[in-house]
C-alpha positions, 0 to 999 in steps of 0.5 A: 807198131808205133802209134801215129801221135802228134806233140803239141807245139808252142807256136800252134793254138790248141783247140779243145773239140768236145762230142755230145748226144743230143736226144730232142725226142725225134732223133738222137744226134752226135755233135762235135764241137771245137770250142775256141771257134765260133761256129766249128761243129757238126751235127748228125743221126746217130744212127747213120754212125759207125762205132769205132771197132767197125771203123778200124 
């Protein structure tokens, strides 16, 4: 089975995307971020995630 990847090209910007935990006390929450783009990120409740086995 070959995997789905993709080679990075000269001619496209990279972008650096990063997750984090947040725990501010009430609700633990997952945030995505794309770093080279000001205001690209997301944020939600752990607990309406799905861990990565399920989903596939």
């Amino acid at each position: 089975m070959a995997h789905n990847t993709a080679t990075p090209s000269n001619s496209v910007a990279q972008n650096e995307v990063m997750a984090s935990l947040d725990d501010d006390g009430r609700t633990e929450r997952l945030i995505i971020a794309d770093t080279t783009a000001d205001g690209a990120w997301l944020s939600v409740p752990v607990s309406g995630s799905v861990d990565l086995q399920s989903w596939q």
